[in-house]
N, C-alpha and C positions, 0 to 999 in steps of 0.2 A: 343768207345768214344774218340774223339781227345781232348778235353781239360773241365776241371774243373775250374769250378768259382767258390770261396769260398767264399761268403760274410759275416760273421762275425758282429750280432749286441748285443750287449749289454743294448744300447739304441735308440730306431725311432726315428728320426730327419722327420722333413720337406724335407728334400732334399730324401729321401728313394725314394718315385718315382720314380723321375729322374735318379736315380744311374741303378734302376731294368730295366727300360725302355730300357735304354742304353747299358746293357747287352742283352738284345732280340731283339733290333732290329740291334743286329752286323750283317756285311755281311759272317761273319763265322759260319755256322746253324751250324755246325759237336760237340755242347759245352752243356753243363748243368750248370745251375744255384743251388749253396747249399747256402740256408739263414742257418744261425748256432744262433741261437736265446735261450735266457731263458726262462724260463715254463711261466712265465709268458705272455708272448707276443707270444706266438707258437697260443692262437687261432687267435690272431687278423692277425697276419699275414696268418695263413692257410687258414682262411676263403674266406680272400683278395686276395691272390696269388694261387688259387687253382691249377695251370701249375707249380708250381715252387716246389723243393724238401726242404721242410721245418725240421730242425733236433731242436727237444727242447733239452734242458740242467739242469743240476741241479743249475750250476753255472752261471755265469754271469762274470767272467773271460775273459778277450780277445783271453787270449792265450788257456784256454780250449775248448773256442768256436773255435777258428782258429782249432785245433786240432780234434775236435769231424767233424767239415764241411770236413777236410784232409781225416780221417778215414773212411766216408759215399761216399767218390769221387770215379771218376770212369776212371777220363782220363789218358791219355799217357804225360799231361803237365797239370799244377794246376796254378791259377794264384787265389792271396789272396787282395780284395779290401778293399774300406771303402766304407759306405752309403756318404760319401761326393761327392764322383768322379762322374763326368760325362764322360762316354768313347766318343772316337770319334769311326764313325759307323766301321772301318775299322782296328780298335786298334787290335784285335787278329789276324786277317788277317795276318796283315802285323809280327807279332811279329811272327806268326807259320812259315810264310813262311823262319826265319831265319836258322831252321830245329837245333837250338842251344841249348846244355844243360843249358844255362841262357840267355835268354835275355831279354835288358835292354830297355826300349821307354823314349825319351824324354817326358814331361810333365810340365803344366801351375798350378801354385798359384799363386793366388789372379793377374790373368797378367802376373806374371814374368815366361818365359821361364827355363827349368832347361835341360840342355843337356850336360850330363857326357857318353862321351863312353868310355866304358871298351870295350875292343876288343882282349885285350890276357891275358893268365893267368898271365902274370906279373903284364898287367896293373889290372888284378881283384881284386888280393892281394892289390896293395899300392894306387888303386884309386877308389874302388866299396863304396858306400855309405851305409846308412843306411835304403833308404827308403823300404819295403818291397812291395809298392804297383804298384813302376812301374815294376815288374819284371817278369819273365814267366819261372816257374823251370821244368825242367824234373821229372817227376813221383818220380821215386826212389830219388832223391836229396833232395824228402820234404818226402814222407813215410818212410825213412830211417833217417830223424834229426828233428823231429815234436817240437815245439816250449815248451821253459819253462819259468817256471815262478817263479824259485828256485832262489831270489836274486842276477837273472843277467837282463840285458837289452834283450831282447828273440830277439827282431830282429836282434840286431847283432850279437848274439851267434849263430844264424838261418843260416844270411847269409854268415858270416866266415865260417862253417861248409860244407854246399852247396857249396861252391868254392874250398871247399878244394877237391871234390869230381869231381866237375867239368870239362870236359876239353875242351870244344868250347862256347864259347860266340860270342853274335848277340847285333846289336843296331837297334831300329830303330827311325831316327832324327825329323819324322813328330809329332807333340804338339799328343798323344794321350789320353789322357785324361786333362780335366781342372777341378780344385777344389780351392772353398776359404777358404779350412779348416788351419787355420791358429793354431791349437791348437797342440802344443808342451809340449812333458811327457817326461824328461828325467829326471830320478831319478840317480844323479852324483854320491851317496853313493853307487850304484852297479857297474859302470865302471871297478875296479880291480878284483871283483870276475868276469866280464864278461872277461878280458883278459884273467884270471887266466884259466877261462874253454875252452878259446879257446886256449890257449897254450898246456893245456892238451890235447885235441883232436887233436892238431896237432905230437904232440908227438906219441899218439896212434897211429893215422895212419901213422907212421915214415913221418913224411911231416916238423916236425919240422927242423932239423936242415938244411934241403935244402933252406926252406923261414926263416931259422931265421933272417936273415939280413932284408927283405921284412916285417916280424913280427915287428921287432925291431922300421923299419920307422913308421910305421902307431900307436902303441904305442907311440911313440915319438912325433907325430903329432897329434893326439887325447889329450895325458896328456897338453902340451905343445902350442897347440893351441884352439882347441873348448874347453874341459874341461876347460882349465885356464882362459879363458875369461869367462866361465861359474862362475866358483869362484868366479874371480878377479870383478866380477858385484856384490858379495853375499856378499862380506866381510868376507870371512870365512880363518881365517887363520891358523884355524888346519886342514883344507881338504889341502889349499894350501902348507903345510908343507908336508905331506903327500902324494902328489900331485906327487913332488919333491923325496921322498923319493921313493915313488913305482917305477918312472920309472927307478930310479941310481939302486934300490934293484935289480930289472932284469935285465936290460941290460947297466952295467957298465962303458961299451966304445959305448953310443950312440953317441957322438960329431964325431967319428969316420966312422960311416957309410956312405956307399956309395951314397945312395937312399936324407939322408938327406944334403950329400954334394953336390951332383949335380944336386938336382932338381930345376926346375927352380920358382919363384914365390917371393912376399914378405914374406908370411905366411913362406916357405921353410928358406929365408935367415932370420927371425928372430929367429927361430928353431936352424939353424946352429953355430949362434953366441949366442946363450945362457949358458950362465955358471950357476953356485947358486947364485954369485954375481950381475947377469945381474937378472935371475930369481924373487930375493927379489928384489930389486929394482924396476921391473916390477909390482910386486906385492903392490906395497907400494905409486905407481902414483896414482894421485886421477883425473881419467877417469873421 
């Protein structure tokens, strides 16, 4: 079996059709479909899908389901959806023929274009995203870091992991899927235990101190850019104290680093010139 489709539901939406559809009629036959469903909705779907490998659950967890669909798969590569996506017919196609232990496909929300290529392991480290659905893992990269749900962010702790593991990345630039799932879950309260465990895992596999500089930017640009805008929208000014404090706690001479002295962008150069004093003051504008 050349590739695994994991679909993972929690909940049927109106869009389910569409999503299944659009996995069967890819121009890639060589794949299987796993719906990862709770007890509850295991007859309505088995009934309905009778072709399709239906796996019930005691839970209704995202990440047990993603996990329970990982462990019933069968391919050489796993790729993990939502019931929102609609594939384009030639979306695994093009993403197998990269022959890459990750690769990445452009993709449309709501319209908008989203086209990030990673293409080296550098660039994987300091510029790989978060989303988990446009991506296409090699087998052991996902049987070997299977998703949690122990008070970290799972996708990111997932794909840090994976990359660490990693050594050839693929893109491919054509819109392969479009979705207008517009629904955003980031629970900011787990961000530093999810550094925390990817720090550890890099450790583990002695990978740390090689990317610590590489670790250090994307920390630094996480706390200091998405997370702080994320705050600075909440009013929360003990996460934002703490914000500040996580990132000085770990890595002390961040203003120093290479990654966030030479990259290019505004996000970068607001990053580069941040002090405490810049920081509070940022904090304290009424956006």
């Amino acid at each position: 079996m050349k590739l695994s489709v994991i679909l993972p539901i929690d909940e049927i939406t109106n869009n389910l059709e569409l999503c299944i559809n659009s996995v069967l009629n890819q121009s890639e036959k060589n794949l299987e479909l796993i719906i990862s469903c709770k007890v509850k909705d295991f007859n309505i779907l088995s009934n309905k899908y009778n072709n399709i490998k239906i796996i019930k659950n005691e839970s209704d967890d995202i990440e047990v389901l993603k996990n329970s669909g990982i462990r019933h798969s069968r391919g050489e590569y796993i790729s993990i959806i939502n019931q929102s996506m609609i594939l384009s017919q030639n979306m695994y196609k093009d993403m197998l023929f990269q022959q890459s232990d990750i690769c990445m496909c452009a993709y449309s929300v709501n319209n908008k274009k989203y086209d990030l290529e990673v293409f080296s392991k550098l660039a994987s480290i300091i510029k790989i995203d978060d989303n988990i659905n446009n991506k296409l893992f090699k087998r052991h990269l996902v049987v070997n870091n299977l998703f949690s749900a122990d008070n970290v962010l799972p996708d990111k702790l997932f794909i840090y992991k994976a990359v660490a593991e990693a050594n050839t990345f693929g893109f491919v630039h054509n819109i392969s899927y479009s979705t207008n799932n517009i629904k955003q879950t980031y629970d900011i309260s787990k961000i530093y235990n999810t550094f925390d465990q990817i720090f550890k895992y890099y450790k583990i596999k002695n990978l740390y101190e090689k990317n610590k500089s590489k670790l250090e930017y994307i920390c630094a640009y996480e706390l200091l850019g998405n997370t702080f805008k994320f705050l600075r929208k909440t009013k929360d000014k003990k996460m934002l104290e703490e914000n500040w404090s996580y990132l000085n706690s770990k890595f002390p001479n961040w203003r120093k680093n290479l990654y966030i002295r030479r990259m290019p962008g505004i996000k970068n150069f607001s990053i580069k010139i941040t002090n405490k004093f810049i920081y509070d003051l940022k904090s304290n504008i009424k956006w």
